[in-house]
N, C-alpha and C positions, 0 to 999 in steps of 0.2 A: 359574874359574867362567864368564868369559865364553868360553872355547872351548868350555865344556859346552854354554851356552845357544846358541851358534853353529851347534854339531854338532845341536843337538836341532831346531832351528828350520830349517835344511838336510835333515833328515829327512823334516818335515812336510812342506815343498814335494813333496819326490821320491817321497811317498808320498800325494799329494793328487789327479794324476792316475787313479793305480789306483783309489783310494776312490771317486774320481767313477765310471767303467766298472762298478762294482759297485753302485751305487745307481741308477744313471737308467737310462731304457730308449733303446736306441740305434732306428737306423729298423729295422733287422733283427729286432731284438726286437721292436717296435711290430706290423711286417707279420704276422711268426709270429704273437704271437696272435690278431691277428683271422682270418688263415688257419687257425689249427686252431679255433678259435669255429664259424667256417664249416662247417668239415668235421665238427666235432662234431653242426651242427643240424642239416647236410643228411644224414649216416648218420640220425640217427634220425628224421628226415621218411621218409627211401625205405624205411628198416625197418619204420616202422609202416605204410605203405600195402601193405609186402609182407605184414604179418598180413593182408592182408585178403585180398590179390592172388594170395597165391603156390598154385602146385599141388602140389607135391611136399615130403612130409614133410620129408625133408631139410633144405631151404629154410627152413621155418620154424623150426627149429631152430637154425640159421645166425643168422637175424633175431632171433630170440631172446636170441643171444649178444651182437649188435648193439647192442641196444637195452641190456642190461644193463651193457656194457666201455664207450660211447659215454657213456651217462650218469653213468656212475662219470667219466669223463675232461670231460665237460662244467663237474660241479661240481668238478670239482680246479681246472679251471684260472680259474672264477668266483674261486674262491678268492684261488688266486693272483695273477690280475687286479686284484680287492680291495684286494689287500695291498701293490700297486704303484700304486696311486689311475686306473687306468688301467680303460677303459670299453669293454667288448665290445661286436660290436655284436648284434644280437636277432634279427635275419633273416638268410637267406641272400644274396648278392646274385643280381643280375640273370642268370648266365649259371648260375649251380649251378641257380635256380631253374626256369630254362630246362629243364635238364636233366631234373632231375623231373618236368617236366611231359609231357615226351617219354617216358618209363619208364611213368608212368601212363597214356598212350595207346599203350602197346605191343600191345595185344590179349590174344592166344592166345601170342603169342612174348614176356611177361610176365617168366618165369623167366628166360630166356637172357640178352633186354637187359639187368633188372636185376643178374647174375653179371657181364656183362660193365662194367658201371660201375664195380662192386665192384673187379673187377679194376685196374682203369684208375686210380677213388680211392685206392685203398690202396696203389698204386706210388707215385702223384704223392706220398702223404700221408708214405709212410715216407724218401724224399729229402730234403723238405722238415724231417720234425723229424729226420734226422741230419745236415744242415746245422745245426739248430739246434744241435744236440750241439756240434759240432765246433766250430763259429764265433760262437756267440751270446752277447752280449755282460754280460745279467745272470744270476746263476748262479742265482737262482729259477726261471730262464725256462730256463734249460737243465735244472738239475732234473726239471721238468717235461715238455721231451722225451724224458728219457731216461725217465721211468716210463712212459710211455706206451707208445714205440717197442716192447714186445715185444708186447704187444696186438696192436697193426698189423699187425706180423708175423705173427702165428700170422693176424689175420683171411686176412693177402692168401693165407697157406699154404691156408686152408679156401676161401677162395673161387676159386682153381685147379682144388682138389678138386673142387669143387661145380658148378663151369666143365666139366669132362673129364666129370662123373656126366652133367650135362643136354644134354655134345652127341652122350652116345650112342643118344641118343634114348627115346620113351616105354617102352622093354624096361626098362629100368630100375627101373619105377615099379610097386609095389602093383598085381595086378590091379584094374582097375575106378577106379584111382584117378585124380582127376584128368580123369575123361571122365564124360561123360553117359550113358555105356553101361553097364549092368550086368552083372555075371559072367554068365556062361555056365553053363546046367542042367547037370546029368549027363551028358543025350548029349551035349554039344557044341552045341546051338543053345536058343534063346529064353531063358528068365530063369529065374535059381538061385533056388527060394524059402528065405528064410532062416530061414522057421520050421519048417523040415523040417531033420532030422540028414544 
């Protein structure tokens, strides 16, 4: 009886360290979420400014996807957050919002600078939760990268796409679209009326 009680209470000990790793958040964990928090407010900050901003159909249909994968992953990880007593933070910090605010004084080169952000986020962002994957130390938190991570991916695949469509320039686009100029008549010059077949 007492080698039983010996072996069981030798058990506990050997199995108190992993119990711990699986319950608390390590600094790894701690950093990942407020990094994806981050990256969750600032995609939908730049998405909604691009409903406003962007010229090419395309584009808003991108922002669209944005806006709907970003906030589905916002409130997961609220969620998750939650359920580890741990406190996101509510804004972007100081250099993401930097960033932003640069995109929205891009002008006329609006689309390009913001693709190429995209491009740049969604590298940094897809490293970062497959470190999470691989090394992170609660398995909520890794959960959590991994549903995400194909998201990411498909974004950074479309925002490539959407990178190579806009630097071929305005041939690309809807006549008429996106400029101040309207089609062209019949012959070739002055304005197509649109109430005529």
């Amino acid at each position: 009886m007492r080698r039983t009680l010996a072996f069981l209470s030798l058990a506990a000990l050997c199995a108190a360290p992993a119990f711990a790793q699986q319950t608390t958040l390590d600094r790894q964990d701690q950093n990942f979420l407020n990094e994806a928090a981050i990256l969750n407010l600032s995609e939908l900050q730049m998405a909604k400014l691009a409903q406003e901003r962007a010229d090419t159909p395309e584009l808003k249909r991108f922002v669209d996807r944005l806006i709907q994968d970003h906030g589905k992953a916002m409130e997961r990880l609220q969620g998750t957050a939650q359920g580890l007593d741990f406190r996101l933070p509510q804004e972007v910090d100081a250099p993401t919002k930097a960033r932003i605010e640069d995109i929205a004084n891009a002008g006329g080169a609006f689309d390009r600078r913001f693709m190429a952000e995209q491009e740049d986020a969604h590298a940094r962002a897809i490293k970062l939760f497959e470190a999470q994957v691989q090394s992170g130390g609660h398995p909520a938190v890794r959960q959590y990268a991994e549903a995400v991570l194909p998201d990411l991916r498909a974004h950074l695949e479309a925002a490539r796409s959407l990178a190579d469509l806009l630097a071929q320039g305005p041939q690309t686009q809807a006549p008429g679209y996106g400029t101040s100029q309207p089609p062209a008549g019949p012959d070739g010059t002055g304005t197509a009326d649109p109430a005529k077949p």
